[in-house]
Backbone as CSV, one residue per row, in Angstrom:
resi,resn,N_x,N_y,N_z,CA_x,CA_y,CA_z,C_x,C_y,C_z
1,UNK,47.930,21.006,149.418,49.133,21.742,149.753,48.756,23.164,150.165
2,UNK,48.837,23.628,151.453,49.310,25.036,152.056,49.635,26.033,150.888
3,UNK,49.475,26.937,150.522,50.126,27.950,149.465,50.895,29.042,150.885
4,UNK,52.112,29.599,150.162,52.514,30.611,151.291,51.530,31.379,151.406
5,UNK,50.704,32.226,150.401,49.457,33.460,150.397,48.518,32.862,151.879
6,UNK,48.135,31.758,152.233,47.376,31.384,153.094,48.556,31.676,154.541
7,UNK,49.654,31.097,154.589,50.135,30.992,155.359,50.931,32.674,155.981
8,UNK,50.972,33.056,154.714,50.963,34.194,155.171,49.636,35.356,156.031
9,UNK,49.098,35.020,155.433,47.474,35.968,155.911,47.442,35.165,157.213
10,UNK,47.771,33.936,157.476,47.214,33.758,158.940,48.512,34.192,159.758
11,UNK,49.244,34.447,159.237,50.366,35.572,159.892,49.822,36.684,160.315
12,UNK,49.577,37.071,159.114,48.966,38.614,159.402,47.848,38.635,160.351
13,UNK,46.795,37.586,160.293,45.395,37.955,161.006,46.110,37.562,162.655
14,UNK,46.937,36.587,163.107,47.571,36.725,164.331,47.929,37.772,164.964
15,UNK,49.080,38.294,164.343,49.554,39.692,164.533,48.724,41.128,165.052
16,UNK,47.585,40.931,164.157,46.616,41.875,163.952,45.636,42.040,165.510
17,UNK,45.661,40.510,165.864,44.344,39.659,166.779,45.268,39.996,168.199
18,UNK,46.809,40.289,168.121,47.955,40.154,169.055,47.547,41.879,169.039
19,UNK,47.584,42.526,168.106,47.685,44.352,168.283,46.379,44.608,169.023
20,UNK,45.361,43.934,168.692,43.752,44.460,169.368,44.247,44.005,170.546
21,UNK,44.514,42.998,171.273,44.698,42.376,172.371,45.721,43.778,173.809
22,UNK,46.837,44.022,172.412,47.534,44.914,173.421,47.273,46.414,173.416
23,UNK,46.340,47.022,172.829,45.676,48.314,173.282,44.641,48.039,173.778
24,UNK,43.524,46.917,173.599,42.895,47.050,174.913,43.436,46.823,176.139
25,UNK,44.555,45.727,176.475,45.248,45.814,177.720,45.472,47.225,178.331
26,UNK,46.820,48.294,177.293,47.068,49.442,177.482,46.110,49.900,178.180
27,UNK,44.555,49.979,177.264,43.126,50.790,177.910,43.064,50.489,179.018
28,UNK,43.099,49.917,179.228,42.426,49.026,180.669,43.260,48.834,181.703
29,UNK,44.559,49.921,181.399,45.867,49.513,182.306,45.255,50.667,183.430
30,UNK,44.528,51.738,182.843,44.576,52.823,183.680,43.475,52.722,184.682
31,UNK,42.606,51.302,184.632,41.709,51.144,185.674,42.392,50.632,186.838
32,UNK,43.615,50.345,186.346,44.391,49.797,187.830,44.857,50.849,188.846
33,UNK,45.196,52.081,188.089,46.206,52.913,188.505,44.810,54.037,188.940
34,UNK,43.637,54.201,189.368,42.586,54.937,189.112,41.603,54.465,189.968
35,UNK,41.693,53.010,190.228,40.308,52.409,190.790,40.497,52.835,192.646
36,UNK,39.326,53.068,192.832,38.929,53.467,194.322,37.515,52.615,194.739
37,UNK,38.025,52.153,196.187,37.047,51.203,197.059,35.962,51.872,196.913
38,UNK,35.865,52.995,196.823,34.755,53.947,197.308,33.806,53.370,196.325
39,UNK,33.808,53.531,194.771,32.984,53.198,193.856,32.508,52.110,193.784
40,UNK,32.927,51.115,194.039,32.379,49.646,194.151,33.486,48.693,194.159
41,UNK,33.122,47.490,194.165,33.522,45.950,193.640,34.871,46.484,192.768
42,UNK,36.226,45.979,192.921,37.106,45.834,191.843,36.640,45.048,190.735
43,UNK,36.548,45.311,189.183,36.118,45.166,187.963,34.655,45.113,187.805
44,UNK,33.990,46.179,188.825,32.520,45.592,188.484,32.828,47.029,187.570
45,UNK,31.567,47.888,186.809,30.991,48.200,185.601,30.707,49.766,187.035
46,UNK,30.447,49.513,188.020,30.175,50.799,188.739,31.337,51.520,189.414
47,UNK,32.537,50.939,189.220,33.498,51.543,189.525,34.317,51.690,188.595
48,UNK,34.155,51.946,187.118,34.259,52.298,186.084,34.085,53.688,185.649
49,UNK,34.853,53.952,184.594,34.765,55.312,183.634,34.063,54.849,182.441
50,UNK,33.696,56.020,181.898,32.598,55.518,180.322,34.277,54.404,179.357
51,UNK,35.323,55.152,179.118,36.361,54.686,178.630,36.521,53.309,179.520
52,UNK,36.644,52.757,180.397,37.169,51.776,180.919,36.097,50.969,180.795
53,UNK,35.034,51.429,181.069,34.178,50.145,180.675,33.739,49.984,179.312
54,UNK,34.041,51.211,178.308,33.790,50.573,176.473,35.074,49.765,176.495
55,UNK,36.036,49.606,176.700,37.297,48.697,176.871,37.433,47.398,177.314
56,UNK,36.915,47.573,178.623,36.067,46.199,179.130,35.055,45.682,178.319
57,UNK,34.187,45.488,177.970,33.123,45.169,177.078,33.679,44.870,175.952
58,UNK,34.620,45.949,175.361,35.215,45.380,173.698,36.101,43.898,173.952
59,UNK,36.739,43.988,174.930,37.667,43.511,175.599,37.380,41.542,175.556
60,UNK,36.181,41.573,175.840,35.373,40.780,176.101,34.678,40.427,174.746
61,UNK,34.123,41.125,173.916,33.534,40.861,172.601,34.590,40.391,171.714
62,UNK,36.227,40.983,172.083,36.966,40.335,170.857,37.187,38.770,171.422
63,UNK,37.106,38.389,173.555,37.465,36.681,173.414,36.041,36.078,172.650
64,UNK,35.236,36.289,172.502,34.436,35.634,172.103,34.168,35.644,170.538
65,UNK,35.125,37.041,169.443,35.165,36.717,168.374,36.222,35.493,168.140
66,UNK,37.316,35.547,169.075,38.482,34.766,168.861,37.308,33.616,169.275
67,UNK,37.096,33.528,169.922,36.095,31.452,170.581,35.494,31.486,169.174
68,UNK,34.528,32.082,168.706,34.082,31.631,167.656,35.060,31.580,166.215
69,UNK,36.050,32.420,165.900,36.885,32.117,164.479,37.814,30.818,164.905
70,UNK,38.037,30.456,166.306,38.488,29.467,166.651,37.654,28.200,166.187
71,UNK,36.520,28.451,166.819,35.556,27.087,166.443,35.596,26.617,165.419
72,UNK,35.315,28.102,164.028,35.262,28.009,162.863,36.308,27.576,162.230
73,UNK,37.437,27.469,162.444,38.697,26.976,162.066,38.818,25.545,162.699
74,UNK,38.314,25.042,163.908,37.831,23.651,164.386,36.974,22.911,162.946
75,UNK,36.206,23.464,162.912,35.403,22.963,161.751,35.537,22.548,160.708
76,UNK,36.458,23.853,160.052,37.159,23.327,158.844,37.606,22.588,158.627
77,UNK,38.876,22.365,159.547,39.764,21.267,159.591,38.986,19.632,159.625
78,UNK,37.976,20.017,160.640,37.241,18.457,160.740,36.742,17.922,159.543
79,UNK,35.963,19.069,158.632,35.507,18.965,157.841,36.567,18.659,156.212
80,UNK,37.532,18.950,156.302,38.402,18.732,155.294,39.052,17.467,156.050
81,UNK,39.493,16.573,156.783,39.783,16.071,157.132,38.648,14.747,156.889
82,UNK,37.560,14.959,157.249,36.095,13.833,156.725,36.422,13.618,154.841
83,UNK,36.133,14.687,154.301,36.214,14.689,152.880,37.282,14.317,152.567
84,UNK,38.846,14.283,152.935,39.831,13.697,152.339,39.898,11.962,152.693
85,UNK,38.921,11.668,154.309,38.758,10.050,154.591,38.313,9.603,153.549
86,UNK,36.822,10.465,152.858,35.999,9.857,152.151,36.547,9.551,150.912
87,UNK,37.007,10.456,150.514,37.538,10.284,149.302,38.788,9.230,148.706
88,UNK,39.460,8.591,149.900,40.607,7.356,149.960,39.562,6.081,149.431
89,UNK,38.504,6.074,149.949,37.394,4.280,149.917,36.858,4.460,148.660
């Protein structure tokens, strides 16, 4: 059985994962309103500010914390899901 305390915290860690998501957007709003042909490639790293590209980069490090706490939550489930088969035979 679920306890609310669990169901709550994965409230909270959503929410939380939803707030990082929308200030780096914010950050990264001002490369739109800023970017010039002159500097390079649209979203390359040379037509960037030091701020727009630590934003970009974080930006990028949190999809890949989310891919991996995702996986890790893949896992679990598989794994509690094996142990409750096993345990029926």
């Amino acid at each position: 059985m679920i306890k609310l305390k669990y169901i709550l915290l994965g409230i909270i860690i959503v929410l939380l994962d939803i707030a990082v998501y929308i200030v780096l957007g914010v950050l990264l709003m001002s490369y739109d309103d800023t970017y010039n042909e002159s500097n390079g490639v649209y979203w390359s790293l040379s037509s960037m500010s030091f701020s727009e590209k630590v934003s970009y980069i974080a930006i990028n490090i949190w999809h890949l914390i989310n891919l991996i706490a995702i996986g890790y939550l893949i896992y679990r489930i598989i794994k509690r899901i094996k142990k409750n088969a096993a345990a029926r035979f």
